[in-house]
N, C-alpha and C positions, 0 to 999 in steps of 0.2 A: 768738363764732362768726361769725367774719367773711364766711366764706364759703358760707355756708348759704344762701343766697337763690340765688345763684350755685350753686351746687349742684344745687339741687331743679330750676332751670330747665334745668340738662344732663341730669338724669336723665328729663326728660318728651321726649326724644326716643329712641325705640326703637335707633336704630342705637347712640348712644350707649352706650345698656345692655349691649347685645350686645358693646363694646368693651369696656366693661369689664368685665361677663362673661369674657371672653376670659382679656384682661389678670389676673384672678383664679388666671388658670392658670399663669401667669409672664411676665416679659417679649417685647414681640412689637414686629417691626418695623411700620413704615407700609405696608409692603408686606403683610406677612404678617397686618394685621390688615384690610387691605383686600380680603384671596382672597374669603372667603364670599359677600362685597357685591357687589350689581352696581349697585357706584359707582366714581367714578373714584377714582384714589389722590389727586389735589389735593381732593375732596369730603371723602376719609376725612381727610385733614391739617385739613380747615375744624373737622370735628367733633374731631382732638384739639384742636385749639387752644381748645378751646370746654371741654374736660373740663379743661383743664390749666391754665386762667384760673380756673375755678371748685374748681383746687387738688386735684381727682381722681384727676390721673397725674401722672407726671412722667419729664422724658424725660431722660436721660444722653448722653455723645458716646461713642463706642465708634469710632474711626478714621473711616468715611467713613457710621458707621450711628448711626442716633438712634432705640434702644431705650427704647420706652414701659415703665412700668411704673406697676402702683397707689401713691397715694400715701396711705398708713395715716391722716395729720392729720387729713385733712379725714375718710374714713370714721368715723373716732373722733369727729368733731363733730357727724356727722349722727346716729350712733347716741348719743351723749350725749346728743342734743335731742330722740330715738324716745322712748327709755329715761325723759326724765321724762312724755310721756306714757302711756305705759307706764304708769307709777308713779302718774299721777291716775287715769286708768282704773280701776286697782285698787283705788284709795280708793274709789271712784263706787260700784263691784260691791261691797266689801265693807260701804260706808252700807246700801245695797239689801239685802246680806243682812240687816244688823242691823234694816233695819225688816221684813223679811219672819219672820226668826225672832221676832220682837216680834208678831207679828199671830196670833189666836188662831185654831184649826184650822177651828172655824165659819165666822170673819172670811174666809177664805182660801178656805173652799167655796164661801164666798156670792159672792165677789167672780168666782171661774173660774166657778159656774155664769150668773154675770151675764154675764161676756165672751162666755160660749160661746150664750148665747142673742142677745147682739147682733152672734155675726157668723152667725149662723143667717137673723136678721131682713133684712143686709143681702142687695140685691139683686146677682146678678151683672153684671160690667161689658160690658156689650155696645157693639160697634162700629157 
């Protein structure tokens, strides 16, 4: 996942999102993906170059227009690397079921009417 670090750092700017937001919709010029913004079009070109290093779109020549579009790779890598977390999460909740279903009906009364009395006791946060 070469481009994963590079990725995650495009995706922490909003405009960007909104691009490729966009771009989700199908292909869009520099121009046409600069209306919304009230940025300049050499701005929005900083921000593709920035998506397009990080492997996100990818732009095509079409005679004198250079249509962005998503590029699947890299979405496929970020979600391959969601997906195993994902996938520990799952283990994590399904350990925690097997120890909650292990714990006997008593065990589990005792233990909620404990919590529920120490967030009784606690005091509230004042400023």
């Amino acid at each position: 996942m070469p481009h994963l670090d590079a990725a995650f750092t495009a995706l922490a700017d909003p405009t960007r999102r909104a691009i490729l937001a966009r771009l989700a919709l199908g292909e869009a010029t520099v121009m046409e993906l600069a209306e919304p913004f009230d940025i300049t079009q050499p701005a929005v070109s900083r921000h593709l170059k920035i998506l397009e290093g990080a492997g996100l779109i990818a732009r095509r020549i079409d005679g004198t227009r250079r249509p962005c579009r998503l590029a699947p790779a890299a979405i496929g890598e970020i979600d391959q690397w969601l997906d195993k977390l994902r996938q520990a999460l799952s283990k994590n909740y399904d350990r925690l079921d097997d120890v909650l279903a292990g714990m006997s009906p008593r065990k589990r009364k005792v233990k909620n009417e404990q919590a529920e009395s120490h967030s009784r006791r606690r005091p509230a946060h004042r400023r």
